[in-house]
N, C-alpha and C positions, 0 to 999 in steps of 0.2 A: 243634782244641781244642773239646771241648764245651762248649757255655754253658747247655745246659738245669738242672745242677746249681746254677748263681748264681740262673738265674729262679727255681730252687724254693727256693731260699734266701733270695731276699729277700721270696718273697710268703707266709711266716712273718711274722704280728704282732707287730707291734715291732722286727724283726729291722735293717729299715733302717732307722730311725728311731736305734735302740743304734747300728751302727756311722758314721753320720755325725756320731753327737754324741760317738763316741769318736775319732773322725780327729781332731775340731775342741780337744778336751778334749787329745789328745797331743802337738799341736805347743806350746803354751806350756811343759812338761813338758820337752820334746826342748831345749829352748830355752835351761833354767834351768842347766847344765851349763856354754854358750859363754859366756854372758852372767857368769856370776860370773868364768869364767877370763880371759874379756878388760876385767872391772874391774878385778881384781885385779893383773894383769902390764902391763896398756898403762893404763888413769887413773891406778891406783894408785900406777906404775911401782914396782912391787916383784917385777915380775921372774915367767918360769912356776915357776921352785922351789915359792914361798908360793903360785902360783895354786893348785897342784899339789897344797899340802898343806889347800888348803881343795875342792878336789873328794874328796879321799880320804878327809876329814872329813865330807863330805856322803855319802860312798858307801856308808861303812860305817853311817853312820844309815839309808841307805836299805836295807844290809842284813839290817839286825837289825829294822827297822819293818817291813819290809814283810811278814813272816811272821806278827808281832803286829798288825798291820792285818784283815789275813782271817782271823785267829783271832776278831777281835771283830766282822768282820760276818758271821762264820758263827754267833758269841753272843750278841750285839745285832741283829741289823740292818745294811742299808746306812746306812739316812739318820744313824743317831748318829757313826759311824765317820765320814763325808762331811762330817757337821757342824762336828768336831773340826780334822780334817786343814785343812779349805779355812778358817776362822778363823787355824792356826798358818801357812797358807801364805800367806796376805793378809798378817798382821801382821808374819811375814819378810821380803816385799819389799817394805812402804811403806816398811823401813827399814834393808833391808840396804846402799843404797846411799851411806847415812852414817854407817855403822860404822868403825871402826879394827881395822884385822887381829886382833888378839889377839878382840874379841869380835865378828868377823865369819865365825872360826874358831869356836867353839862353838856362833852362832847359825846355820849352817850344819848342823854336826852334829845339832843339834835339828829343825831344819825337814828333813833328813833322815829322820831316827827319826820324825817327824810326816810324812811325805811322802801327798799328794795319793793314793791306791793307783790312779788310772787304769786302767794297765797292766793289772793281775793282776783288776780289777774286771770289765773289759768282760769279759775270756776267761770269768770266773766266771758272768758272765749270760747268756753266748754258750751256755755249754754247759746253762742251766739252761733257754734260751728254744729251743734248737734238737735237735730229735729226734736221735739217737743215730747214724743212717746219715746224716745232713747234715752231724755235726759237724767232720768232716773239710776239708769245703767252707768251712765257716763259718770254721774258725781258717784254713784257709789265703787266706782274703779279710781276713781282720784280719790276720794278718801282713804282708800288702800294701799294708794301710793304714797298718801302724806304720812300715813302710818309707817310705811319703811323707811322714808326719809329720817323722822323721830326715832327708828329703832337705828340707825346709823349714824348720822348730825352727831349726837351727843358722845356718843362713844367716841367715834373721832376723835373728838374736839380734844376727851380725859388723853385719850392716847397720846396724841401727839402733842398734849402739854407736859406729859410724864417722860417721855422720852425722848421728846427733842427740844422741850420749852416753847416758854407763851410766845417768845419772838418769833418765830419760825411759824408757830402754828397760829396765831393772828395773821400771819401775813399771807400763809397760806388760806383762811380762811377769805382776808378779803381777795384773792385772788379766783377764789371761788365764785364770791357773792359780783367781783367785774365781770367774769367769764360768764354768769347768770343773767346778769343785766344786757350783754352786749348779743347774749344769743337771744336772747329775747327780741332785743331789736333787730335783730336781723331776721330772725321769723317770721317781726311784726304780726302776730295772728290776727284774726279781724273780731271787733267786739262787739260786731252787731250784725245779724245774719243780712243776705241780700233785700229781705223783704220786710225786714227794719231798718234798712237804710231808707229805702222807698217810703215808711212811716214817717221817718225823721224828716226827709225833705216837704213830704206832704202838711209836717207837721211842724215848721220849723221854728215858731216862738219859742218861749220859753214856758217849762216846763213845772209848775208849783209846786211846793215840796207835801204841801197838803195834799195831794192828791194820791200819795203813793205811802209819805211819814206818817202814818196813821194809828190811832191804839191798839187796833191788832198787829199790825207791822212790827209795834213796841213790844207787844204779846211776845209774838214770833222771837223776837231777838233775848226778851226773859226767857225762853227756851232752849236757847243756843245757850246763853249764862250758863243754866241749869246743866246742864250739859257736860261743859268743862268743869263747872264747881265737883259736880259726883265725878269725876275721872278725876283731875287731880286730887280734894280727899283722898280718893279711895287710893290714890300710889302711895303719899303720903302715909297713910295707915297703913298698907303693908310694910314698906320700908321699917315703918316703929313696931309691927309686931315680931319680924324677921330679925330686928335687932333687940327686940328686948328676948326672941326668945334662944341669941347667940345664935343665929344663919344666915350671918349678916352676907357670908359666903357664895348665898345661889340667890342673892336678891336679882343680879343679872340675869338668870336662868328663868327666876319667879318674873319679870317683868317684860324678857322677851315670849314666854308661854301666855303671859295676856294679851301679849301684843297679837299673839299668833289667833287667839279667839277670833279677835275684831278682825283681824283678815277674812277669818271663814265666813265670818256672820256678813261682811260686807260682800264677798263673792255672792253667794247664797242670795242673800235681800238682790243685786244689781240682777239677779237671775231669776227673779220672778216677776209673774205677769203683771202682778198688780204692786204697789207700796202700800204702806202704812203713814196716815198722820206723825210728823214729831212727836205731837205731846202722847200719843201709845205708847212709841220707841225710850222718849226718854222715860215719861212717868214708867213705863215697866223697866228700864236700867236703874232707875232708881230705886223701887218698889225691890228689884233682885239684892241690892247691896247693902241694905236695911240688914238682913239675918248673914252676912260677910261673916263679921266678926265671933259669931260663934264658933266658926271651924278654928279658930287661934291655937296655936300648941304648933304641929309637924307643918312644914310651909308648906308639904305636899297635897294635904289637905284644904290646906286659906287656898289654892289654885285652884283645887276642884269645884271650892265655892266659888271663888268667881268667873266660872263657865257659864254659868245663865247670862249675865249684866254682862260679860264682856264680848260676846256676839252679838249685843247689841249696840257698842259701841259705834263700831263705822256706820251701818245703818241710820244710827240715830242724827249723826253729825249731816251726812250723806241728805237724809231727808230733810233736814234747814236750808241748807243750801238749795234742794231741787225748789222749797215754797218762795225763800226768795225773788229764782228767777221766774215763777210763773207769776209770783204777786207784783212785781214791778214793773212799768214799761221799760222799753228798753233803753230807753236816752237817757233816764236813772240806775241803770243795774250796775256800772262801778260803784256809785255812792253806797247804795245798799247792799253792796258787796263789802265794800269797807265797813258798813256800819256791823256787817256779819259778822268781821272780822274783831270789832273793836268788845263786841260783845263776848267770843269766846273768851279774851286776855282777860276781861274785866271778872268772868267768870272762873278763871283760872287764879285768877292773882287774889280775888275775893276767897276764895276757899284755903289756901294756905294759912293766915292767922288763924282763922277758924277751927281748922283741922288740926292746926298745931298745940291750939289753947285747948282743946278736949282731948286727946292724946297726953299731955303734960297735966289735965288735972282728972280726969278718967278711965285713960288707958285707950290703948290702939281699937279696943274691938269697938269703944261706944263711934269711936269716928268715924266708922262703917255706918255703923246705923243713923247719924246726924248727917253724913255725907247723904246718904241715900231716901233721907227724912225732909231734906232741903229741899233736894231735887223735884221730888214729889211735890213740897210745897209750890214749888216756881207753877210747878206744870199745871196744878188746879187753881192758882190765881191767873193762870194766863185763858184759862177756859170760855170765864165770860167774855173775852174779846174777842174770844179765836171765832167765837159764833157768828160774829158780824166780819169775817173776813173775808177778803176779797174772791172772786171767782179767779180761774185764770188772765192772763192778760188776753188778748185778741190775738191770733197769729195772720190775720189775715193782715196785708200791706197796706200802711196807710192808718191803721185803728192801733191807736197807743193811749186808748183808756181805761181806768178798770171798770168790769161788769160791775153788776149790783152785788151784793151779797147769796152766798149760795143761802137756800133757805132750810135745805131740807137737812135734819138733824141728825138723821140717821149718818150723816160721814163725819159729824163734830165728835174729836177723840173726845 
């Protein structure tokens, strides 16, 4: 694996400085999800149903915010957007933990729709702080960050509601997610290189949404869906295979050794010359979790099946993100960063019934292969569009349009 592509990635100014304040910034984030679900079903005792309908409450706010978040720090600013957020997010968890359902359910949905934008921030800075042949490096090493944040956040969250309760550990959490909001603005990173700002000013009207919202665009983000939909299925189906077949035991073990794949595979991808198209990365993670469920029986085997598809994971996520920022100019790359965003959730929360209702009426292993039959679907219905997608944006100072369509077929996954 090469590592000369990290060293010249990190001795970029500011470059490490952003991603260790966005590791620290997404574990309380990762966090806010287990921590409400195990107030809610084990202090509460009201059971996962009402946990259930207060994460879906919060999802869809973080749906529909997160789009209208990088629309306003691509119109404002970071620091006013950061201001805003990390105020409603402080002021949600001094006191969400002595709320009553009915308005722990609304103030949920709000502090949703106000969500912290983390996530879709750092990729935004990443791409505006890091030259154009790095950026591939770049998102696929922040993917690998968010992936440790997700292997930390949650546990957390179980722990220190087991042992010290939800009030402490709410409170700790939002102490987390001000301490994220506040170093952010004090970082302020910049979200448009020097020679997009020089674009911006040259280019200062406003900007149409047609220009950039387009059916491939829409393509693009059916593929970030697809994405999450085969990853969480596929957790999902392990958890039910490892418990129906009593190892309910080393699911932590079985979940941090997938986590461990996508690290390698995201090192590896950030370390080579060239990438791969999404729809390669996901259609083949997809295409790998199809025949999952056949290793069912000893967990230690379900893991070694999912060594192919989970080296693909960070890569895969990693490469949406890099098409984003080359398919959008840059006076829209929050919006379309949020709208990234809004498509992983939608792909994530869409896969749960799904995965659930085949699991309850066919057994853990078919959910593997519906997980990874889906996925696949998303990736050849996004095909026809993907042809007519945009080229790169222009990096040159001043040119914030997109090119024509590449024509030539031979790079269409």
């Amino acid at each position: 694996m090469a590592l000369d592509p990290y060293r010249r990635l990190l001795r970029i100014r500011g470059v490490p400085t952003l991603l260790l304040v966005g590791l620290l910034a997404r574990v309380p984030a990762t966090a806010t999800g287990m921590a409400l679900t195990l107030h809610v079903a084990v202090v509460l005792e009201l059971g996962y149903a009402k946990a259930g309908l207060i994460t879906l409450a919060s999802t869809i706010g973080m749906a529909v915010g997160s789009p209208l978040s990088g629309r306003l720090v691509d119109k404002h600013g970071l620091r006013p957007v950061l201001t805003v957020t990390t105020v409603v997010q402080a002021a949600f968890w001094a006191c969400a933990w002595s709320l009553p359902f009915p308005a722990l359910l609304v103030a949920a949905a709000l502090a949703g729709l106000l969500a912290l934008p983390v996530f879709s921030v750092i990729r935004q800075c990443l791409a505006a702080m890091v030259p154009v042949p790095q950026r591939r490096t770049g998102f696929a090493l922040d993917s690998i960050l968010v992936e440790v944040s997700y292997m930390t956040g949650p546990a957390l969250a179980v722990a220190g509601i087991t042992t010290l309760g939800s009030g402490v550990t709410m409170a700790v959490v939002g102490m987390g997610m001000t301490a994220a909001g506040l170093g952010l603005i004090v970082l302020n990173p910049p979200t448009r290189s020097a020679d997009e700002e020089k674009g911006r000013e040259d280019h200062a009207g406003r900007l149409p949404r047609r220009q950039w919202l387009t059916p491939a665009f829409g393509a693009l983000l059916g593929t970030v869906a697809a994405a999450t939909f085969v990853l969480t299925a596929s957790e999902l189906a392990l958890v039910a295979t490892m418990t129906k077949t009593h190892q309910t035991a080393w699911v932590g073990v079985a979940v941090g050794i997938w986590c461990a794949y996508s690290l390698i595979g995201g090192l590896v991808y950030g370390g080579l010359s060239r990438g791969l198209p999404p729809l390669v990365l996901i259609g083949g993670m997809g295409l790998l979790t199809v025949p999952v469920g056949l290793a069912g029986g000893d967990w230690r085997w379900l893991i070694v099946a999912l060594l192919p598809a989970g080296l693909l994971c960070a890569p895969s996520l990693s490469s949406t993100v890099d098409a984003v920022s080359g398919w959008v100019p840059a006076r829209a790359r929050g919006e379309a960063m949020g709208f990234h965003g809004t498509a992983l959730l939608i792909g994530g929360a869409a896969s749960a019934p799904i995965a659930g209702a085949v699991i309850d009426g066919f057994g853990p292993a078919w959910a593997f292969a519906v997980a990874g039959l889906v996925g696949v679907a998303m990736v050849l219905a996004a095909v026809p569009f993907w042809r007519r997608r945009p080229a790169q944006v222009s990096p040159m100072p001043g040119v914030e349009k997109l090119a024509p369509p590449a024509p030539a077929p031979s790079t269409v996954a």
